[in-house]
C-alpha positions as CSV (number, residue, x, y, z in Angstrom):
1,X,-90.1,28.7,-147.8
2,X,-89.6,25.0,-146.5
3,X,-88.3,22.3,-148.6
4,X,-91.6,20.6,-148.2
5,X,-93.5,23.2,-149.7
6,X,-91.1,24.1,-152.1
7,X,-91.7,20.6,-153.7
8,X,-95.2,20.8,-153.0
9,X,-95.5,24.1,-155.4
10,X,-92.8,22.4,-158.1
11,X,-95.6,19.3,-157.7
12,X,-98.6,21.6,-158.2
13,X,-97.4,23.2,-161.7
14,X,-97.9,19.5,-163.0
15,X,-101.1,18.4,-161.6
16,X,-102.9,21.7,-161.4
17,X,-104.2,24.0,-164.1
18,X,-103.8,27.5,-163.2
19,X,-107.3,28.4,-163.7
20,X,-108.5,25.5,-161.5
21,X,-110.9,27.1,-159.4
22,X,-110.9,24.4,-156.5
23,X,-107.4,23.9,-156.7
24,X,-106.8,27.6,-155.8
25,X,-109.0,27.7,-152.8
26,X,-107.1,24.5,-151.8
27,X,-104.1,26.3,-151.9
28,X,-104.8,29.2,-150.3
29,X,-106.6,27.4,-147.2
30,X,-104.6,24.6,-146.5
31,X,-101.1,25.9,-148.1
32,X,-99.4,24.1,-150.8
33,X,-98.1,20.9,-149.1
34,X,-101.2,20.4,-147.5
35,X,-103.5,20.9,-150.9
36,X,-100.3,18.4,-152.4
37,X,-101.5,15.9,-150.1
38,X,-105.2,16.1,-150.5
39,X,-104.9,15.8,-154.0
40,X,-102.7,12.8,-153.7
41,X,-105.4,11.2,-151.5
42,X,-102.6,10.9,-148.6
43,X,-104.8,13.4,-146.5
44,X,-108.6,13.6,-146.1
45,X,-110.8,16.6,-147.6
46,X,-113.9,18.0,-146.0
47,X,-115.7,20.9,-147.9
48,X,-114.4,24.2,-146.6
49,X,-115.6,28.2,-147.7
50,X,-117.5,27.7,-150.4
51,X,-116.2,24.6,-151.7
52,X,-118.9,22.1,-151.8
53,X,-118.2,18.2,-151.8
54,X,-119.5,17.6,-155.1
55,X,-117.0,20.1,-156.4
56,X,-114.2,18.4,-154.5
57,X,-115.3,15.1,-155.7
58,X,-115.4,16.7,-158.7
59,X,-111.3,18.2,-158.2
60,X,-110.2,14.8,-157.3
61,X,-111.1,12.8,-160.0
62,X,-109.6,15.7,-162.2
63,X,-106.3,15.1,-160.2
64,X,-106.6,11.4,-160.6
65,X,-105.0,10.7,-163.6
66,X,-101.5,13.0,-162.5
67,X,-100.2,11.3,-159.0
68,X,-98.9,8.2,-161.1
69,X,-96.8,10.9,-163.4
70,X,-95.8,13.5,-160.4
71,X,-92.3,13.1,-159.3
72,X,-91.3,16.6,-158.4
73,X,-87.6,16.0,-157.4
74,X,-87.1,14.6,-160.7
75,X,-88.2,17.9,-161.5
76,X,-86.3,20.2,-159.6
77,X,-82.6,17.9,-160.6
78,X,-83.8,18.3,-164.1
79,X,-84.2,21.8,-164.2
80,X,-80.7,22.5,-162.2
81,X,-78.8,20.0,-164.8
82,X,-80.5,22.7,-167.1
83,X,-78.6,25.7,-165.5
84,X,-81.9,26.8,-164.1
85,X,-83.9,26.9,-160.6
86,X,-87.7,27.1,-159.3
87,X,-88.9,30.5,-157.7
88,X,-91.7,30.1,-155.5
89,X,-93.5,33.0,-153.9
90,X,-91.0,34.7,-150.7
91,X,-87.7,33.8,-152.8
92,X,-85.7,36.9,-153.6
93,X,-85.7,36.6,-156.6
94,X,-90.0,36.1,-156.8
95,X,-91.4,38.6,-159.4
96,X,-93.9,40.2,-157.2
97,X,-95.8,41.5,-160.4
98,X,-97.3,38.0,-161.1
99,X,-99.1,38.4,-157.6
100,X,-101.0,40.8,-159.2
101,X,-102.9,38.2,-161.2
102,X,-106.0,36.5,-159.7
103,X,-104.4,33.4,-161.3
104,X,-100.7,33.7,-160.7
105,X,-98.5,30.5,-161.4
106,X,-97.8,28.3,-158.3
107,X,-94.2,28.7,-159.2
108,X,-91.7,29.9,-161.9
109,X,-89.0,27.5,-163.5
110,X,-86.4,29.4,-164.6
111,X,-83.2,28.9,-167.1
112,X,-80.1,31.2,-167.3
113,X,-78.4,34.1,-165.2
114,X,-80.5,34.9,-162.2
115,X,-77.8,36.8,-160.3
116,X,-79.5,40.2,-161.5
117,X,-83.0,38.7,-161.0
118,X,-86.5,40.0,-162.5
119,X,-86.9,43.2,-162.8
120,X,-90.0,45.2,-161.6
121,X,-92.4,45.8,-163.7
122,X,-91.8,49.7,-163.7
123,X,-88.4,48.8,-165.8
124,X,-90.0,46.1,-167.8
125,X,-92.2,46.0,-171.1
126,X,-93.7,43.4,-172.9
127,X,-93.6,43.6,-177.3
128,X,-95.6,40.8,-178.7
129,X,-97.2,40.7,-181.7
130,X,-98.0,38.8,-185.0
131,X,-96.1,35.8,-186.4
132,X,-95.8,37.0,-189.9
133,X,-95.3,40.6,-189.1
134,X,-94.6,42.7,-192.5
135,X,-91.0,43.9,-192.8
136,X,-92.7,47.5,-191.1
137,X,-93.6,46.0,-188.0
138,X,-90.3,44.0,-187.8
139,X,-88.3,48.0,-188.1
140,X,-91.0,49.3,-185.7
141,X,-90.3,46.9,-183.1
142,X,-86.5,46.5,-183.7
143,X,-86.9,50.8,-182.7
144,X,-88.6,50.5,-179.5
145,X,-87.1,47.1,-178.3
146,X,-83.8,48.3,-179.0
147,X,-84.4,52.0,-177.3
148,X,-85.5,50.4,-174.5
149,X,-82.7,48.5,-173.7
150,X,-80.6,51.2,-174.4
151,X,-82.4,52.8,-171.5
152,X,-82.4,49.8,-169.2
153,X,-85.5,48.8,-169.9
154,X,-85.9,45.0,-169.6
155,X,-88.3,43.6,-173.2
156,X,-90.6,40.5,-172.4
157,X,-91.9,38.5,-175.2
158,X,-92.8,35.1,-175.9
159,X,-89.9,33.7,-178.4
160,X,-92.5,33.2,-181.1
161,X,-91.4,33.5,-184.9
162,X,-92.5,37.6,-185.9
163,X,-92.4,39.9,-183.3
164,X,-91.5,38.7,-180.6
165,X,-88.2,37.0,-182.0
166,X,-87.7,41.0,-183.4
167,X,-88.1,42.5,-180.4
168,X,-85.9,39.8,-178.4
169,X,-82.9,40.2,-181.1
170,X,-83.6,44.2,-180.9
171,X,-83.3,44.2,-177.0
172,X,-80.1,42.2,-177.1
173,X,-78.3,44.5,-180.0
174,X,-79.1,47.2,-177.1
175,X,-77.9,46.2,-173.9
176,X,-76.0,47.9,-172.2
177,X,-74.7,45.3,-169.8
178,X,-76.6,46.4,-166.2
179,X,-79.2,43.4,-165.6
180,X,-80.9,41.4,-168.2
181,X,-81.8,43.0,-171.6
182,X,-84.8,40.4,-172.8
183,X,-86.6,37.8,-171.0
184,X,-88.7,35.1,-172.5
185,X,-91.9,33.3,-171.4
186,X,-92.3,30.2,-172.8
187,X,-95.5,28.1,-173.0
188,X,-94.0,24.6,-172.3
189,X,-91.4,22.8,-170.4
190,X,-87.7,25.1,-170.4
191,X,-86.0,21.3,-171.6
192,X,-87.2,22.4,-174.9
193,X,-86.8,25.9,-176.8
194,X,-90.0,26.6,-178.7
195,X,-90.1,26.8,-181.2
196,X,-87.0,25.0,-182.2
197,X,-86.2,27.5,-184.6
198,X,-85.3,29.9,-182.0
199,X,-83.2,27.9,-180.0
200,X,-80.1,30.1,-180.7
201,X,-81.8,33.0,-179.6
202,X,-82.8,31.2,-176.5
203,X,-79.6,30.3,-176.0
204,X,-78.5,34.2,-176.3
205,X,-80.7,35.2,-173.7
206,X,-80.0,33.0,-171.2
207,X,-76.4,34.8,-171.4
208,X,-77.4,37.9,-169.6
209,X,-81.3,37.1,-168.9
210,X,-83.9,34.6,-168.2
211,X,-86.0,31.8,-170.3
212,X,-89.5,31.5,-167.8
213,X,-92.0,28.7,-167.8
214,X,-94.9,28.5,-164.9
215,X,-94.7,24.5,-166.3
216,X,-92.5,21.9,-165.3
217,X,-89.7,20.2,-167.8
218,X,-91.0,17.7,-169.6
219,X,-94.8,19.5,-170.4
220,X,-95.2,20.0,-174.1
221,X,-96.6,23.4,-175.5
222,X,-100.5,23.3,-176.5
223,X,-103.2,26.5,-177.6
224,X,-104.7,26.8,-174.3
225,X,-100.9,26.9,-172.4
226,X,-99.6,29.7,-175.2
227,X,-103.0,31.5,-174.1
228,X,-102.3,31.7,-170.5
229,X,-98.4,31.9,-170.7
230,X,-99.6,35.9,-171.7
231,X,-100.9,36.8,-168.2
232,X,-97.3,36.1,-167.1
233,X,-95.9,38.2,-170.0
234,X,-98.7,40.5,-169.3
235,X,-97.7,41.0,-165.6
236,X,-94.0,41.1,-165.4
237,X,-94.3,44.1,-167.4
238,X,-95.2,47.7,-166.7
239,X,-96.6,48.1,-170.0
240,X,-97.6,45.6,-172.5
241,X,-96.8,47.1,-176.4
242,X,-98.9,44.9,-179.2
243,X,-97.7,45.1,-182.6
244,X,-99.8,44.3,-185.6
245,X,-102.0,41.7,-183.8
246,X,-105.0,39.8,-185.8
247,X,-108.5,40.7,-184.4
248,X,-108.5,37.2,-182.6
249,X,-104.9,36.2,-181.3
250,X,-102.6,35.4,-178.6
251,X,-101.1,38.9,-178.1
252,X,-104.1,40.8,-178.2
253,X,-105.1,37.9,-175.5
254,X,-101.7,39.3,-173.9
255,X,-102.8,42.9,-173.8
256,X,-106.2,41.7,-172.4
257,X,-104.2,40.4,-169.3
258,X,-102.6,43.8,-169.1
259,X,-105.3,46.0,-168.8
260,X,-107.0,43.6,-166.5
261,X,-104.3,44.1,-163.8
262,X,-104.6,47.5,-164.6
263,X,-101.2,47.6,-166.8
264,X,-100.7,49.8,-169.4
265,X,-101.2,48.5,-172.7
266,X,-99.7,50.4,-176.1
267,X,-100.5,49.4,-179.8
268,X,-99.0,49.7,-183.4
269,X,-102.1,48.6,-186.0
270,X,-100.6,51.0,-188.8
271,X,-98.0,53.2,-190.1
272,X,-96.6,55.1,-186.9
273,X,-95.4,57.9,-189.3
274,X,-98.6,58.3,-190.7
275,X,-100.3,61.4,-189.3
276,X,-104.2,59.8,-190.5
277,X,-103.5,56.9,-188.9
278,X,-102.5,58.4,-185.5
279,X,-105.9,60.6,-185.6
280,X,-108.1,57.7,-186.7
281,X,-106.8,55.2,-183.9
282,X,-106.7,58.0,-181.2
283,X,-110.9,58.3,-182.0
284,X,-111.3,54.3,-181.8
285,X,-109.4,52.9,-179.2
286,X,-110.2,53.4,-176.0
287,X,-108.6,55.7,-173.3
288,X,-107.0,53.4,-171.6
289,X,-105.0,51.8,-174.5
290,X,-101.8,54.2,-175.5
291,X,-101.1,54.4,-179.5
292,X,-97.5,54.5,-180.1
293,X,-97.3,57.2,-182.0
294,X,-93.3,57.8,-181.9
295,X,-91.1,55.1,-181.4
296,X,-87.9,57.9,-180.2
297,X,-90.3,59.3,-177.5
């Protein structure tokens, strides 16, 4: 991809929201320079497909407020004095798995070692789960994170407190040295580990792996940005694995993404040595969800 466009895209992940319905037709009928310049109000905009004027109109003054704020070289020379990069769609090192979503990010920032790049999704898996996991789901997911990586198996998670930090840890006490072990997908700019707490743990998995971001350095973390960071998770994973998970939260909102690409999708709600519980959740989840019902399997 050309310089131009490269920029374009690392431009685009600031002024664009991913679910921006007229920014993605933009995109994908003019191409991201082109769509960069529109929105800048450096090129003219005529409706096109289905795009009426009112909704450009509409797009623009959405886009208003950014231009004054968009300075995507800065961007890109902040992120390499980070140790890090930008993957836009046709790099080598593009996770294909994300062009599975009907929303996929317009570009990836990246921190850490990308000489072994992204794994597929067949040899990835996502483990995400509750913030204030009991000590049980902590020793579930320590068991399958770290048995994955033991098998090459690549754990994605968010870096959250609870289960994901678990399963992070887990995957990095199992590596076995052949590619990255754990990968995580943050909801904010890479210039700042979130939560802070974690920040050594970032740290240890940008020694063999990857920290991801679909947002620029710089953006701070909010509820709607943790809530669409999970159809990344979600995607560059074969299978997404949710441990205890409240009723309304960001990892079931994870698994959602999953089965909506038509991922697999796994859960631990109870006692995985507990033979009532493995009958009871086989009758009420669906056949499309998996129950984890062995953790050595």
């Amino acid at each position: 991809m050309t310089d131009e466009n490269r920029i374009a895209r690392a431009a685009l992940t600031r002024m664009f929201a991913p679910t921006d319905p007229v920014a993605r037709a933009l995109v994908a009928c003019h191409g991201a320079h082109a769509a960069y310049r529109m929105a800048l109000g450096a090129r003219p905009v005529f409706p096109f497909w289905d795009v009426t004027a009112e909704e450009l109109a509409e797009g623009l003054s959405r886009w208003a407020p950014h231009p004054r704020e968009i300075d995507p070289e800065a961007d890109l020379a902040a992120i390499e004095r980070l140790g890090g990069g930008f993957l836009v769609p046709g790099d080598e090192h593009w996770p294909t798995g994300l062009d599975d979503l009907p929303d996929a990010p317009w570009g990836l920032w990246y921190r850490g070692n990308i000489e072994n790049g992204i794994p597929a999704p067949s040899r990835c898996a996502a483990l995400t789960g509750s913030r204030d996991s009991t000590s049980y789901g902590a020793a579930v997911t320590g068991d399958i994170a770290y048995g994955l990586a033991q098998r090459g198996i690549c754990v994605i998670s968010g870096l959250a407190y609870g289960i994901d930090a678990h399963a992070h840890r887990a995957a990095l006490a199992g590596s076995q040295g052949n590619g990255p072990a754990t990968m995580a997908v943050l909801a904010g700019g890479l210039d700042r580990d979130y939560p802070s707490g974690n920040a050594d743990l970032a740290a240890a998995i940008r020694a063999n792996g990857l920290t991801l971001s679909e947002l620029p350095p710089g953006t701070a973390p909010t509820r709607a940005r943790f809530l669409q960071r999970g159809r990344i998770i979600a995607a560059l994973a074969g299978v997404t694995c949710v441990v205890e998970a409240r009723w309304r939260s960001g990892a079931l909102n994870t698994a959602h993404h999953a089965e909506t690409i038509a991922r697999h999708v796994a859960a631990v709600p109870g006692s995985v040595h507990s033979v009532i519980w493995v009958l009871s959740t086989l009758m009420r989840w669906t056949p499309r969800i998996c129950c984890v019902n062995d953790v050595h399997d």
